[in-house]
Residue frames relative to the residue before (quaternion, step in Angstrom):
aa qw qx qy qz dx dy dz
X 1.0000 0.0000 0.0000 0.0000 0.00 0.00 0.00
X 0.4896 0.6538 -0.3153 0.4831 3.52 1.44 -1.08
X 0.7045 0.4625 -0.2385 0.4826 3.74 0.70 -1.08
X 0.5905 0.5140 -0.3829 0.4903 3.72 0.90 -0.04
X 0.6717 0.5727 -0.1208 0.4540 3.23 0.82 -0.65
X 0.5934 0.6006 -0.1134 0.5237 2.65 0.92 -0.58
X 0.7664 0.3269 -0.1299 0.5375 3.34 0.77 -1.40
X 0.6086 0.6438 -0.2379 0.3982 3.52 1.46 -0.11
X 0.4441 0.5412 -0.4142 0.5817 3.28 1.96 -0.43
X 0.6021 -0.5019 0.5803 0.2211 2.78 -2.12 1.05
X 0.4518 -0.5673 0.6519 0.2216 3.94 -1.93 -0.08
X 0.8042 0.3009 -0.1079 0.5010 3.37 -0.70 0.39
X 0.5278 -0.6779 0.4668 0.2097 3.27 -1.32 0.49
X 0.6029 0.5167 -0.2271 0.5639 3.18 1.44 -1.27
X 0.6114 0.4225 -0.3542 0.5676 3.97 1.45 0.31
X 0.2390 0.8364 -0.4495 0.2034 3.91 0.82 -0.07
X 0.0449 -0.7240 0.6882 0.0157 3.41 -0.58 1.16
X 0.2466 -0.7720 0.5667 0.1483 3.29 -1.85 0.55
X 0.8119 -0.1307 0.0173 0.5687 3.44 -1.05 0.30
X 0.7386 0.5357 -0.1289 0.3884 2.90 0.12 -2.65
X 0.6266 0.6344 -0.2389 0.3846 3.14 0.92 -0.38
X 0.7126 0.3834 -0.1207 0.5750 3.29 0.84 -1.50
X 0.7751 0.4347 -0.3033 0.3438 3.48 0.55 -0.47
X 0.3844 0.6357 -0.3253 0.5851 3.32 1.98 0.23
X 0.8205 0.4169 -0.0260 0.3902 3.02 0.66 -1.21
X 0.8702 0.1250 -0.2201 0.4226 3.17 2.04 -0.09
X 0.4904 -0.7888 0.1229 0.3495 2.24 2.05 0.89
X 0.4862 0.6796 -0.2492 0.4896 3.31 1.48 1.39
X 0.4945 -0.6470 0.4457 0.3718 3.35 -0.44 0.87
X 0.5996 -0.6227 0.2827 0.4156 3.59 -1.48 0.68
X 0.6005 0.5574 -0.2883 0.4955 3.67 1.37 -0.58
X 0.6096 0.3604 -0.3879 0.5899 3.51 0.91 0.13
X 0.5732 0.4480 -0.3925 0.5629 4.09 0.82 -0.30
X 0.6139 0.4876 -0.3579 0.5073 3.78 0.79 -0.51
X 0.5361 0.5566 -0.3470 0.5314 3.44 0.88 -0.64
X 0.8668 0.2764 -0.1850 0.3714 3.25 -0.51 -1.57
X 0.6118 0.4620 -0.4775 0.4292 3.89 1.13 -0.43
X 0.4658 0.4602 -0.5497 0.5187 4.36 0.99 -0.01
X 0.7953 0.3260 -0.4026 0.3148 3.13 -0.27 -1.02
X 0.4630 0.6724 -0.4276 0.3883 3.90 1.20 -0.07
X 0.7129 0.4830 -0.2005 0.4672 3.17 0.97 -1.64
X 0.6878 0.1697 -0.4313 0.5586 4.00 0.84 0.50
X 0.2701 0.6342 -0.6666 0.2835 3.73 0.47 0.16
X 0.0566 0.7638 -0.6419 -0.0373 3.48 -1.48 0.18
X 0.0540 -0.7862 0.6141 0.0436 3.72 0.86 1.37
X 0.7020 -0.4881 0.3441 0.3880 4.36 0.49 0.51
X 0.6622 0.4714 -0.4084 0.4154 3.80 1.06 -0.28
X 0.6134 -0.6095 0.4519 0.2191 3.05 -1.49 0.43
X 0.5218 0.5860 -0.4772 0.3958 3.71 1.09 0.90
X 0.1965 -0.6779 0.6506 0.2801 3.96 -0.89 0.46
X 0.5300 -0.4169 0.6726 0.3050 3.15 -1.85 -0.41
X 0.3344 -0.5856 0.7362 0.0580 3.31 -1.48 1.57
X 0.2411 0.6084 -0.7433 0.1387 3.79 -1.16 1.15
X 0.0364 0.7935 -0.5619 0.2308 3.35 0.35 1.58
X 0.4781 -0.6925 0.4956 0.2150 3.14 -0.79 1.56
X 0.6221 0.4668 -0.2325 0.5840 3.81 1.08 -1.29
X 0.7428 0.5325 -0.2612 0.3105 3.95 0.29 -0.02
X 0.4510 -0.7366 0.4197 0.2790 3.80 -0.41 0.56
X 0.8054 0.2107 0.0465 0.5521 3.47 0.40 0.36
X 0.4212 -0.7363 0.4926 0.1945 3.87 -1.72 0.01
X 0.0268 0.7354 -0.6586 0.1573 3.82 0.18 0.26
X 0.2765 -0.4473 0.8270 0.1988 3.18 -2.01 0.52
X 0.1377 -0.6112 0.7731 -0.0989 3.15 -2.10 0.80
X 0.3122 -0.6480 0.6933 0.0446 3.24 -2.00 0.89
X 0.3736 0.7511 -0.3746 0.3948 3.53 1.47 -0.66
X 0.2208 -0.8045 0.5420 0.1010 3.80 0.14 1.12
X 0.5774 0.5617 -0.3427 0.4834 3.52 0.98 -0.33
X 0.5734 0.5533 -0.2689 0.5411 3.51 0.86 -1.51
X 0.7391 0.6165 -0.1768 0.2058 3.18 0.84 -1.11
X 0.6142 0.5098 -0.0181 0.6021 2.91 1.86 -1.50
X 0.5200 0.5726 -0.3386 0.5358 3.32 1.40 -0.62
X 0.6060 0.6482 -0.1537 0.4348 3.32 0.86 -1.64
X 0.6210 0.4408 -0.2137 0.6119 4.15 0.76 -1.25
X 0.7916 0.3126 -0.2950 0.4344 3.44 -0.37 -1.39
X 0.4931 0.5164 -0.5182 0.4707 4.56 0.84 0.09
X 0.9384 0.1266 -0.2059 0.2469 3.25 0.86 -1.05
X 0.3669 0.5343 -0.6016 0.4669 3.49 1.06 1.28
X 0.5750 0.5280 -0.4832 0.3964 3.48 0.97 -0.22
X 0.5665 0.6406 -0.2328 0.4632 3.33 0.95 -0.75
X 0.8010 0.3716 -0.2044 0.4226 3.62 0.37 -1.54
X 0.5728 0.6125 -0.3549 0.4133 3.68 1.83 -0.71
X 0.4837 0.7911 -0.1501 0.3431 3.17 1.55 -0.73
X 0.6766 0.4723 -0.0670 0.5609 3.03 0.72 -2.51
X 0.7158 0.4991 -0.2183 0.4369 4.03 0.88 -1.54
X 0.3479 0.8274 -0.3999 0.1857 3.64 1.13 -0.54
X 0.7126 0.4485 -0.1608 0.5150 3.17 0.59 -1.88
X 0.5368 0.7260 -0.3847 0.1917 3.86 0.70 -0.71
X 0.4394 0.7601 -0.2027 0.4336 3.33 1.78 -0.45
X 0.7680 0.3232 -0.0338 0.5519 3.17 0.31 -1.57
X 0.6120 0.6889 -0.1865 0.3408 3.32 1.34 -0.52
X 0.7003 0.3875 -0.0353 0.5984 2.73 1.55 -1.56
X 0.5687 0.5747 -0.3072 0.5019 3.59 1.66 -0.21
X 0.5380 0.6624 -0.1912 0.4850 3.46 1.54 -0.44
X 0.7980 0.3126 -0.0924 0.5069 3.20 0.89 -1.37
X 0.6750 0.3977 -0.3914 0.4828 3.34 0.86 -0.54
């Protein structure tokens, strides 16, 4: 089912669909479309496109654009250094 989806995302940025969108289009609440676009973003159907869920971006699209791409990585280690921050004091706490 994952593979339908999949093939249903748009290309390109300048092709970006949003929620309201997808959930029209898959007939799915937005928290189920929130669902199924994570479970997109590890899907691996063998091509060589990722999924854009850019916080700074209008919308979702898969993309080959290696730049987009790299752009794309370096949001989310910024992101995961973030989320992991507190893990410090955390782990200084418990041990």
């Amino acid at each position: 089912m994952l593979e339908q989806y999949w093939n249903s995302l748009p290309i390109g940025k300048e092709n970006a669909v949003d929620y309201d969108t997808l959930c029209e289009q898959w007939q799915m609440s937005r928290r189920k479309v929130r669902h199924t676009l994570h479970e997109l973003s590890l899907y691996d159907s063998g091509d060589n496109y990722i999924l854009i869920r850019s916080g700074s971006g209008k919308g979702f699209y898969k993309t080959d654009d290696m730049q987009i791409i790299k752009a794309f990585r370096k949001e989310c280690l910024n992101k995961a250094k973030s989320n992991f921050a507190p893990l410090k004091k955390i782990n200084r706490v418990i041990n």
